[in-house]
Backbone as numpy.savetxt, mean C-alpha at the origin, in Angstrom:
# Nx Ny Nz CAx CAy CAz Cx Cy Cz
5.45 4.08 -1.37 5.48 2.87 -0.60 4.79 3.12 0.73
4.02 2.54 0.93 3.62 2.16 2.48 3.10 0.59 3.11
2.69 0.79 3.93 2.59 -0.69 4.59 0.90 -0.76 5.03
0.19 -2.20 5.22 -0.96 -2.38 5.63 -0.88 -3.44 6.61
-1.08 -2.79 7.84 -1.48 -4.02 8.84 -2.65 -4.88 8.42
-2.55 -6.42 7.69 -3.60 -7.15 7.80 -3.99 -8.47 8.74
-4.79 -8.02 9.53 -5.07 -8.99 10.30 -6.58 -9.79 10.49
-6.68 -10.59 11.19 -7.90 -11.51 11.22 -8.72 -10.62 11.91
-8.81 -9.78 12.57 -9.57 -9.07 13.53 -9.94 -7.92 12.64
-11.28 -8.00 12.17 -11.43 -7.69 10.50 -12.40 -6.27 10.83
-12.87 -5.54 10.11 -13.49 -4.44 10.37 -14.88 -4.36 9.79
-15.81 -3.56 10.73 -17.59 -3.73 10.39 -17.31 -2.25 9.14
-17.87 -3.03 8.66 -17.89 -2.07 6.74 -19.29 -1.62 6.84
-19.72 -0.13 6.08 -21.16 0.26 6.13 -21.48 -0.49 4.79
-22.86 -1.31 4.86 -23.28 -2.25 3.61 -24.72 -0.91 3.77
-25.38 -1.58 2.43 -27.14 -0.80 2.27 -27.78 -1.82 2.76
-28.76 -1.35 3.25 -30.33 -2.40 3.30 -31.29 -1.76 3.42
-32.33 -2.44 3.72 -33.39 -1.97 3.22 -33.93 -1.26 4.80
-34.78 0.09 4.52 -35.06 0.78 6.03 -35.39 -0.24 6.76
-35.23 -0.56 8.08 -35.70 -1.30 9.17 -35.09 -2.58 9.45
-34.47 -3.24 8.01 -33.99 -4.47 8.01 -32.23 -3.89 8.83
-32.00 -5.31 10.45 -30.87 -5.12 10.72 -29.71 -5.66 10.04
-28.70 -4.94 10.53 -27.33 -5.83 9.55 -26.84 -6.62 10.69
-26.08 -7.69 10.35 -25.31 -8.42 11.01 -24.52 -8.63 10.57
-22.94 -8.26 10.91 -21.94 -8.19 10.53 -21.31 -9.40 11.08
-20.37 -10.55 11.23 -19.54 -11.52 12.07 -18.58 -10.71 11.51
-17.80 -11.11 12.87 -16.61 -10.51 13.33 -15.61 -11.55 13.84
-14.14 -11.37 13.55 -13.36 -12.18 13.88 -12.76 -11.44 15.21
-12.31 -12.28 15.96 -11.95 -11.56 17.53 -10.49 -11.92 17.66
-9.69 -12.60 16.45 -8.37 -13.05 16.90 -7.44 -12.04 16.40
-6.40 -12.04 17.14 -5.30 -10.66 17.15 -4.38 -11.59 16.21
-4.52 -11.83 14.78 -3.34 -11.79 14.11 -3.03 -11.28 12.65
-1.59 -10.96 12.82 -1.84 -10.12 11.27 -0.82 -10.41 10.78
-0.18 -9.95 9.44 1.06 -9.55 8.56 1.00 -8.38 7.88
1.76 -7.75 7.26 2.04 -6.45 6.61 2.04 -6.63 5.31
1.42 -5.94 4.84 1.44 -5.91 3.25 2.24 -4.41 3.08
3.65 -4.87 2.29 4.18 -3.21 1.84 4.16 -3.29 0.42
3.38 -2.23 -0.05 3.05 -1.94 -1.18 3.48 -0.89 -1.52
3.87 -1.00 -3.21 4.90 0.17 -4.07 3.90 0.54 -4.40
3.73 1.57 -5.70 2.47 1.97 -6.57 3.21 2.96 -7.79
3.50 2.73 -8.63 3.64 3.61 -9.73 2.51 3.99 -10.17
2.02 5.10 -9.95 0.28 5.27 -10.66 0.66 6.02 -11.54
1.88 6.30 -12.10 1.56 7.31 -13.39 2.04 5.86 -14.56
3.05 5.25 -14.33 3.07 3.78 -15.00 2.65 2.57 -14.72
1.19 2.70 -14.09 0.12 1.59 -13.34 0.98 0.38 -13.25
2.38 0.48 -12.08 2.69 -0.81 -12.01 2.71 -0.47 -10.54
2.64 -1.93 -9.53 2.25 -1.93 -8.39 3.86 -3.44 -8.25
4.43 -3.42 -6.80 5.33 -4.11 -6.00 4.75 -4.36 -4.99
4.57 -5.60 -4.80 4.54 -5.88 -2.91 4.75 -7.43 -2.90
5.08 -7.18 -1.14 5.74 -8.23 -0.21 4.85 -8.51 1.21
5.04 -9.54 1.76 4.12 -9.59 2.83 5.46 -9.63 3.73
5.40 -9.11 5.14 6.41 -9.31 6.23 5.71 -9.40 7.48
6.34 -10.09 8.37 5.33 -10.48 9.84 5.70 -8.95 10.47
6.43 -8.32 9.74 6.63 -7.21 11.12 6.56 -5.39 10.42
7.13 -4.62 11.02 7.55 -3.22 10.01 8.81 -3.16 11.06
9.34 -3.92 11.11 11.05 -3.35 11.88 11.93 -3.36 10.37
12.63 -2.48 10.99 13.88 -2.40 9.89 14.40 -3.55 9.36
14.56 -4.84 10.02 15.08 -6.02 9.32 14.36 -6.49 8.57
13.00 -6.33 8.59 12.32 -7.20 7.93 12.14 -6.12 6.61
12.11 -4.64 7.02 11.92 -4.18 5.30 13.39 -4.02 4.16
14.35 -4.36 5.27 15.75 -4.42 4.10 15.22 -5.42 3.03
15.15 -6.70 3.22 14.91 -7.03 1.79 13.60 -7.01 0.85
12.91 -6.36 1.52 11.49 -5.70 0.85 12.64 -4.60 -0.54
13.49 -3.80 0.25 14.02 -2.34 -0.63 15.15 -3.31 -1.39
15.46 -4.31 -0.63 16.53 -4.33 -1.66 15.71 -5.38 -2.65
14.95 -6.25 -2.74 14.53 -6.66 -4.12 13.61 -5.57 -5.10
13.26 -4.48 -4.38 12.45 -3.49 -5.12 14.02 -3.12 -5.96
15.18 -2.80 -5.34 16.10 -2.16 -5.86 16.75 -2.79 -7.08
16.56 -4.34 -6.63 17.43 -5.17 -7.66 16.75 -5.30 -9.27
15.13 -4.70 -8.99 14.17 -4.74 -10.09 14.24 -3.94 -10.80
14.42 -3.02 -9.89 15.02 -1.04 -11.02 14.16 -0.41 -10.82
13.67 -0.36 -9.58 12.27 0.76 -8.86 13.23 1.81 -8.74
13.30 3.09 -9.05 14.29 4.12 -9.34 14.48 5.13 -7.32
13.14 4.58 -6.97 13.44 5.47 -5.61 11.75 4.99 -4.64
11.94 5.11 -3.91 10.31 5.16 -2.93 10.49 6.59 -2.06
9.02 6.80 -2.06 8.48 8.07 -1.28 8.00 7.36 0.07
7.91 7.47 1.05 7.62 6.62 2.19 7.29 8.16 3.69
6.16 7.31 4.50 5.87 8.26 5.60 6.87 8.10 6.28
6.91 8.86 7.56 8.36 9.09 8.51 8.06 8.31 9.62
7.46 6.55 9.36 7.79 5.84 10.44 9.48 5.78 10.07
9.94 4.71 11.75 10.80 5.09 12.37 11.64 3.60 11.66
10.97 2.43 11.25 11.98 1.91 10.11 11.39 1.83 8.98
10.97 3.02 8.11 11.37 3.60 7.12 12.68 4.31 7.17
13.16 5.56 8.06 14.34 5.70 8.13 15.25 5.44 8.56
15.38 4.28 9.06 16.39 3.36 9.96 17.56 3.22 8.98
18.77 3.42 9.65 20.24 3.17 8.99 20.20 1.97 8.31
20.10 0.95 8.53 19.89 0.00 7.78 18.95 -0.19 6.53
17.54 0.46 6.08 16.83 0.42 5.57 17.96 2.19 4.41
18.42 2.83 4.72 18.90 4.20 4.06 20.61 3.18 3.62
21.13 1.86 4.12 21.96 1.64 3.51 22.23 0.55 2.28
20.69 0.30 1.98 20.56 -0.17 0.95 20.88 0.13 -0.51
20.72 1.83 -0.14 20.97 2.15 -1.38 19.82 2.63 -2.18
18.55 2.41 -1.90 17.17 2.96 -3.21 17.77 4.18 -2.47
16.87 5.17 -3.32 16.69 6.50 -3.18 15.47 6.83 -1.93
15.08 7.20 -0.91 14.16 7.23 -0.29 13.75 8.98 0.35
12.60 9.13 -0.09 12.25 10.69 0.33 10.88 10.57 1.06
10.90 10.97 2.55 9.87 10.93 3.33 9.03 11.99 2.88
8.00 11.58 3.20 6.68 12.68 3.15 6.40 13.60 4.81
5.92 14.72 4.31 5.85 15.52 5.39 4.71 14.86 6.50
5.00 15.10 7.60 4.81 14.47 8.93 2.62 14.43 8.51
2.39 13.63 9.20 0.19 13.88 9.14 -0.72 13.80 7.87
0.81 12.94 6.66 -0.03 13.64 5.52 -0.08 12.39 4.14
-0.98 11.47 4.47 -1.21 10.33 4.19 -1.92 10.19 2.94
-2.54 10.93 2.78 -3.03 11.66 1.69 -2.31 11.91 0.22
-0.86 12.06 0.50 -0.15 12.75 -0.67 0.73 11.29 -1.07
0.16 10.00 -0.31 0.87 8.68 -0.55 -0.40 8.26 -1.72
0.14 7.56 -2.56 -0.96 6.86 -3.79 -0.99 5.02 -2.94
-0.23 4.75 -2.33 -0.53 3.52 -1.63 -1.99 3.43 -0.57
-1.58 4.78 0.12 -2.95 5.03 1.06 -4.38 4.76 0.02
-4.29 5.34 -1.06 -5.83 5.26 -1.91 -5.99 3.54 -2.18
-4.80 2.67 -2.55 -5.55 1.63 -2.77 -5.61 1.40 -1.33
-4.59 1.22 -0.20 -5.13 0.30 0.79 -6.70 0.46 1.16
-7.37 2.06 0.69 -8.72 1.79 0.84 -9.69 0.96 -0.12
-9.40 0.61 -0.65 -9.49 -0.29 -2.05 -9.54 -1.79 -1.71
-8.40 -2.00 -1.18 -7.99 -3.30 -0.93 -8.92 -3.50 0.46
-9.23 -2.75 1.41 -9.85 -2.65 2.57 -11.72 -3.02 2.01
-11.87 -2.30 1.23 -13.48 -2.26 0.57 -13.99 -3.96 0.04
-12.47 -4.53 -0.77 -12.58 -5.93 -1.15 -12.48 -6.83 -0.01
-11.69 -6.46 1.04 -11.56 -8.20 1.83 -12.37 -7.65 3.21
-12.73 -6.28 3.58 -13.23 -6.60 5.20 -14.50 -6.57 5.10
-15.29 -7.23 6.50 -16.92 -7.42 6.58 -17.28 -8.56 6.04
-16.17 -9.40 5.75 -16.15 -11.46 6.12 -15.21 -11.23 7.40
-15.68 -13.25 7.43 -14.61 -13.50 8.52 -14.27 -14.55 7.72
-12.62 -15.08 8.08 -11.82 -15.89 7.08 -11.62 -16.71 8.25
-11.86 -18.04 7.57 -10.67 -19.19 8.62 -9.65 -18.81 9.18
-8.72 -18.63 8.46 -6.97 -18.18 8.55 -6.90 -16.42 7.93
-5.49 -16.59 8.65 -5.19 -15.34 7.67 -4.39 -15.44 6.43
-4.05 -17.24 6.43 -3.61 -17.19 4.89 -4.35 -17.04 4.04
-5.87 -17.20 4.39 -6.87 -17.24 3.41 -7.19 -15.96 2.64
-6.96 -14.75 4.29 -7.39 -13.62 3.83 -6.37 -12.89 2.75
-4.85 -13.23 3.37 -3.83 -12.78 2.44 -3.73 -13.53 1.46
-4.73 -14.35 0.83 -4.68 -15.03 -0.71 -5.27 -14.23 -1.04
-6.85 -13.55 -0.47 -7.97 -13.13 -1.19 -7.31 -11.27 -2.04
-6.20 -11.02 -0.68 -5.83 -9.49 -1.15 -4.52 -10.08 -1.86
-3.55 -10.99 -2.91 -3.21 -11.41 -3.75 -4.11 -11.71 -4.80
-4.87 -12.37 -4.70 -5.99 -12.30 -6.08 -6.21 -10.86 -6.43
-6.40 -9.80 -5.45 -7.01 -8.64 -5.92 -5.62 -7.87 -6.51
-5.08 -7.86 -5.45 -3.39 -6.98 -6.22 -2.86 -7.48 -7.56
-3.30 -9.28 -8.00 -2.59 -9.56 -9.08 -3.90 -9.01 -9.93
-4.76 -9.09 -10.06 -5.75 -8.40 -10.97 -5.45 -6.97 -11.32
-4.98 -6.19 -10.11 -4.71 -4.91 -10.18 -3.83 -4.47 -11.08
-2.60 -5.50 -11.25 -1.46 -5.38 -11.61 -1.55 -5.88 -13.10
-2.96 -6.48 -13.20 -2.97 -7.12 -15.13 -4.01 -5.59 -15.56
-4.15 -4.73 -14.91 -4.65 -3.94 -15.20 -4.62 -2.04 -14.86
-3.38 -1.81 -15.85 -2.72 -0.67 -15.28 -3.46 0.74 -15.75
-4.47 0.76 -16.49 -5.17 2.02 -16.61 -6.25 2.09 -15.02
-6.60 1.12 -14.76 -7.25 1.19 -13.58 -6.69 1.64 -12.62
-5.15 1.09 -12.20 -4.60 1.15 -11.14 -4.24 3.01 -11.42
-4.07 3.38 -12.83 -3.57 4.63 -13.19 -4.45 5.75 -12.31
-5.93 5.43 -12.76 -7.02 5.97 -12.28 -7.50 6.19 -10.89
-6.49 4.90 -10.29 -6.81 5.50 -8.58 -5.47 5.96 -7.88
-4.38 5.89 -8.68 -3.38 6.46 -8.22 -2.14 7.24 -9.06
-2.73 7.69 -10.08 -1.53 8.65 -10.84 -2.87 9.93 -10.89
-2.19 10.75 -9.84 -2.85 11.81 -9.50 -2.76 13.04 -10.24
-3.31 13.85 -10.77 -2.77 15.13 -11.56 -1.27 15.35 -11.03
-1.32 16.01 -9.87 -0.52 16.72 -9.37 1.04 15.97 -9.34
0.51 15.03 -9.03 2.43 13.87 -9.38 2.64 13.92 -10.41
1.69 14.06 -11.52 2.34 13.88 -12.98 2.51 15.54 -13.29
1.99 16.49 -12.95 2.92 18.34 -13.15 3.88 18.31 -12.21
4.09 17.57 -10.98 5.36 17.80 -10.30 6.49 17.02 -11.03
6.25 15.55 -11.73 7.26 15.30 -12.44 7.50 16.03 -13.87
6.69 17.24 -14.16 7.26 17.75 -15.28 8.55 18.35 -15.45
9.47 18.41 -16.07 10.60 19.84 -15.80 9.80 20.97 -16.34
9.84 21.83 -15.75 10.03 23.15 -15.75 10.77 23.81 -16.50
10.70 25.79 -16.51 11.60 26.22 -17.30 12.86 26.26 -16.82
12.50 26.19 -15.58 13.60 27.22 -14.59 14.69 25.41 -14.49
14.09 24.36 -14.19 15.12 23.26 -13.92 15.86 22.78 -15.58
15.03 23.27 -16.39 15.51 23.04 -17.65 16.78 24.05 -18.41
16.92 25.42 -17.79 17.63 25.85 -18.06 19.02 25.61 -17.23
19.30 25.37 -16.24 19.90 24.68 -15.34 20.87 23.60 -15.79
């Protein structure tokens, strides 16, 4: 699980052209956004998300608790500060932070670059527009779970969920 600040104040993307020809990028200059928190099962290409105006602890309790009521068995989450908030740990999922700088070992981080590649370098009217355009893409994502497998069920998560000899004798 992690979260994506999306806002109207959109980002200059590197495009190709041709030597000499300039790019012109438009740019949106308005400061507003919402959060996209996104689950990711990449070894069973299924994907969860919710949009919330904020990342405070109130607003992700019922993010965890409808993940919980669905039968998401646990989330891995970075060590912001409501990710581990008492309230968000008394829900009840299972929740195991990732070690501090290391964004990398999240399978959410790979699509948000994904999802980043599809919607920035327009400018949108609204930002409902923009958060339709990254719903079109997540529900596509989600009718298509060998893909989603491919950018996020990583070797290494699927030998760490193996048992072993040593947990098997146990």
């Amino acid at each position: 699980m992690d979260e994506l600040r999306l806002g109207l104040r959109g980002v200059v993307r590197r495009v190709w052209a041709p030597r000499g020809v300039k790019i012109v990028q438009p740019l949106e200059l308005r400061y507003q956004w919402q959060y996209l928190v996104l689950a990711v099962d990449g070894l069973g290409g299924k994907l969860s998300w919710l949009w919330t105006a904020n990342m405070k602890s109130e607003s992700l309790v019922p993010v965890i608790e409808s993940w919980r009521t669905t039968g998401v068995p646990g989330v891995v989450c970075d060590g912001a500060a409501s990710h581990r908030s008492q309230r968000v740990r008394d829900v009840g999922l299972p929740l195991i932070v990732q070690p501090v700088a290391a964004p990398e070992l999240n399978p959410a981080e790979r699509l948000f670059e994904e999802i980043r590649r599809y919607v920035e370098g327009r400018v949108y009217a609204t930002l409902a527009d923009k958060v339709a355009r990254v719903e079109c893409y997540l529900t596509d994502l989600a009718a298509a779970p060998e893909r989603l497998r491919s950018l996020a069920g990583w070797g290494w998560i699927q030998l760490a969920l193996q048992p072993t000899e040593n947990t098997m004798a146990s």
